[in-house]
C-alpha positions as CSV (number, residue, x, y, z in Angstrom):
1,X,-18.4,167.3,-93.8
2,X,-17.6,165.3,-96.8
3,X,-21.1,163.5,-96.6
4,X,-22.5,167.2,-96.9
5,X,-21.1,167.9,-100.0
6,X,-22.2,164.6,-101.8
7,X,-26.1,165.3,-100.7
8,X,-25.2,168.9,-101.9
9,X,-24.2,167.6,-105.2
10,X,-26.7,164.8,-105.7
11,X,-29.7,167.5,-104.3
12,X,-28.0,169.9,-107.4
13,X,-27.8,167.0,-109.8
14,X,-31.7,166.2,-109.1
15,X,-33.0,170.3,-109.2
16,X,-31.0,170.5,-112.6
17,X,-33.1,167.4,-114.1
18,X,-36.4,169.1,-112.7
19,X,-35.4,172.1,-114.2
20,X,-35.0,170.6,-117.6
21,X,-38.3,169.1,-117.3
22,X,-40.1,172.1,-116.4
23,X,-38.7,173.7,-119.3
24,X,-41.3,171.8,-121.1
25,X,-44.1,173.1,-119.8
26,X,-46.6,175.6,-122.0
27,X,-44.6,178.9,-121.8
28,X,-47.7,180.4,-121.8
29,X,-49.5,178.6,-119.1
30,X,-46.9,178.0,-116.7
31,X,-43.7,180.0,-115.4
32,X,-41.1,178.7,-112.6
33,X,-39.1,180.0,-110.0
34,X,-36.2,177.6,-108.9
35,X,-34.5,177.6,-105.2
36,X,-36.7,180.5,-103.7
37,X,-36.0,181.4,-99.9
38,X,-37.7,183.6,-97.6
39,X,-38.2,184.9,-94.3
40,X,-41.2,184.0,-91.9
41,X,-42.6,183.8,-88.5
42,X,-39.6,185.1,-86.1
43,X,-36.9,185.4,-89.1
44,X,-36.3,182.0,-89.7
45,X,-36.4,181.1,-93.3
46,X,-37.5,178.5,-95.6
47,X,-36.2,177.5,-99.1
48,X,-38.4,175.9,-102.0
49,X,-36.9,174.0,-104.9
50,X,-39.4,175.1,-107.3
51,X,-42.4,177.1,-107.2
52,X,-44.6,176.5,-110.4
53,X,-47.1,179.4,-111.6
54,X,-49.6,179.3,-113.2
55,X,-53.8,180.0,-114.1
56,X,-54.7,176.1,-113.1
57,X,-52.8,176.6,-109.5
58,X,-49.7,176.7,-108.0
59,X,-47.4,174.0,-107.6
60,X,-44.5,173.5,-105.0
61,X,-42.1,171.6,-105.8
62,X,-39.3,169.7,-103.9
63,X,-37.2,167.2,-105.8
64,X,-34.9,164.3,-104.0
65,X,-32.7,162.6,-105.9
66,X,-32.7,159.6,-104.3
67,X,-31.7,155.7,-104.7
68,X,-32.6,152.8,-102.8
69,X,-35.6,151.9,-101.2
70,X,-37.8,154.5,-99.7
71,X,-40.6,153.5,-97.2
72,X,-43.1,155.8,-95.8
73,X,-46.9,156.3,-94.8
74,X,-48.7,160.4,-95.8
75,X,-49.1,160.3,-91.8
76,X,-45.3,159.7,-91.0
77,X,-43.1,162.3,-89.8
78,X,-40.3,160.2,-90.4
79,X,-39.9,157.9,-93.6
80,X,-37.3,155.1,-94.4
81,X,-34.9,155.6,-97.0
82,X,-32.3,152.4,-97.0
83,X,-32.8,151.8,-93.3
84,X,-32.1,155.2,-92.8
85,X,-34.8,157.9,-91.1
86,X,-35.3,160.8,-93.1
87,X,-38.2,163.7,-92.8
88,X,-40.8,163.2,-94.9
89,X,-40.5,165.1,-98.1
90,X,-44.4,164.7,-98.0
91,X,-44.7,166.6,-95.0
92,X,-41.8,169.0,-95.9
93,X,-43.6,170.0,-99.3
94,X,-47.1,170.5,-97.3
95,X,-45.4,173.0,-94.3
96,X,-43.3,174.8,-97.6
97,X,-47.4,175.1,-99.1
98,X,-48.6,176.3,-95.6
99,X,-45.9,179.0,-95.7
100,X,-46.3,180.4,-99.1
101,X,-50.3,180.5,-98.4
102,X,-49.4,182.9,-95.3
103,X,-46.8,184.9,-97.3
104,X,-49.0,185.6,-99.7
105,X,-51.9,186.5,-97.8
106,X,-54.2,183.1,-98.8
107,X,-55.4,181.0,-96.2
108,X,-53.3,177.7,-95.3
109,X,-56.3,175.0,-97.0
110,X,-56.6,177.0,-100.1
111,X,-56.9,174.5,-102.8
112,X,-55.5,176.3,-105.9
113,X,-52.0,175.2,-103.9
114,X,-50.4,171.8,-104.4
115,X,-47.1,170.4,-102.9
116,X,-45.8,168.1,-105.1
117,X,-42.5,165.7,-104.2
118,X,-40.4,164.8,-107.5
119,X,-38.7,161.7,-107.3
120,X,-35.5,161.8,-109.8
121,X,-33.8,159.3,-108.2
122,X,-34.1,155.4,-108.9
123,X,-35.4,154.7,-105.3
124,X,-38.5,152.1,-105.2
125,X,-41.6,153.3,-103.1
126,X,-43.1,151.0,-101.0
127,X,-45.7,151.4,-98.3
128,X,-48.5,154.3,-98.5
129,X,-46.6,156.7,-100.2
130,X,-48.8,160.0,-100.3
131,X,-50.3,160.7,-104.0
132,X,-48.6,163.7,-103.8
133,X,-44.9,161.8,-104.6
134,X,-44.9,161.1,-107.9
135,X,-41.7,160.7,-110.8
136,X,-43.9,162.1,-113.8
137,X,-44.2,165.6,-112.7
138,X,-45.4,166.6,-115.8
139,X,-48.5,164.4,-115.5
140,X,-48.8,165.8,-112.0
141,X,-49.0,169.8,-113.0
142,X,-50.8,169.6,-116.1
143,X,-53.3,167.1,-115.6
144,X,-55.7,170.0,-114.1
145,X,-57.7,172.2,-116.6
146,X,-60.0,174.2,-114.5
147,X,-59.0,177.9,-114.0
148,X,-58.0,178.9,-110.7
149,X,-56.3,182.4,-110.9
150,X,-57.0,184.9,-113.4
151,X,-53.9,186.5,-114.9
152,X,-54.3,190.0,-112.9
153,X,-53.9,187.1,-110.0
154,X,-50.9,185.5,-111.4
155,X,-49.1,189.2,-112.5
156,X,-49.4,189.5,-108.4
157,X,-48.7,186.8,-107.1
158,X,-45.1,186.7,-109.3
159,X,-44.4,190.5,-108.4
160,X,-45.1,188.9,-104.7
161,X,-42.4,186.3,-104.7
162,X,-40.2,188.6,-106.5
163,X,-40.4,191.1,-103.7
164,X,-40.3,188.8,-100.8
165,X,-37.8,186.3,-102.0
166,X,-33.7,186.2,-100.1
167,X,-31.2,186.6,-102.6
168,X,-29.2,183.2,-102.9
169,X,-26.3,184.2,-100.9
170,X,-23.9,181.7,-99.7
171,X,-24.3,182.7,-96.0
172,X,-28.1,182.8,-96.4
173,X,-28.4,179.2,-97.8
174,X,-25.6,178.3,-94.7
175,X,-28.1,179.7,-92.3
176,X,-31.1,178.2,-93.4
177,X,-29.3,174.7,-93.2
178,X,-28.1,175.2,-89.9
179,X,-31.7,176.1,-88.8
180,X,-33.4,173.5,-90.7
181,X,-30.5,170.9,-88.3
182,X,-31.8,172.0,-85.5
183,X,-35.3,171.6,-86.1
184,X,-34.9,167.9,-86.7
């Protein structure tokens, strides 16, 4: 239970330095929404560290703070982080993108969509790490220029998330965590 809380912690202490990042994107250009849940399929749900908005696509986001060595391959299920197996956030970002496309009524290979993992941590990556892992998530997100959604497009999609998002409850963040166990 104890080993809970410290990933609990250390997962809070890296979303708080994304957050501060993202604060330093273009105002105008880019918004954020920061832990989103929601339901899909048969009521499961699925939580998001950050979902990124803006005209040039849109970015989701999911930090690990993490130390150590991490080892893994884009095709991996499984990567290595100290020795120690752990899903790969690669794969985790991709299914979150396949979701959102669904929920918001894109197809799954739309290409204005981009999971991006955000390493905080002080881990050393080693083997071939997808190109979607990066540190400088800044780079990552504003580093395209073409125009992908028009701002009627952006309006909606943000009144979309809005309306379909779980309230962060305690119980509901409990539930997804037990689901998420059991899928692994």
């Amino acid at each position: 239970m104890l080993n809970f809380f410290v990933k609990a912690i250390k997962g809070y202490r890296g979303e708080k330095i994304t957050k501060e990042i993202l604060k330093n994107l273009n105002k105008d250009d880019f918004s954020f929404f920061h832990d989103v849940m929601f339901f899909y399929g048969d009521m499961k749900t699925v939580q998001m560290d950050f979902l990124i908005i803006s005209r040039f696509g849109i970015y989701i986001v999911e930090t690990k703070n993490w130390n150590g060595i991490l080892k893994g391959d884009c095709q991996s299920k499984y990567w290595q982080l100290n020795k120690k197996r752990v899903y790969s956030p690669s794969m985790q970002v991709y299914a979150h993108k396949q979701i959102l496309t669904r929920l918001l009524s894109y197809t799954k290979d739309d290409k204005r969509f981009f999971p991006i993992v955000h390493i905080v941590g002080s881990c050393s990556l080693e083997g071939k790490i997808c190109n979607n892992v990066t540190r400088n998530l800044l780079d990552k997100i504003t580093l395209r220029e073409e125009i992908k959604f028009s701002r009627a497009e952006i309006k909606e999609i943000k009144e979309e998330i809005e309306h379909r998002r779980l309230k962060n409850t305690i119980s509901a963040k409990i539930k997804h965590i037990w689901q998420v166990k059991k899928m692994r």
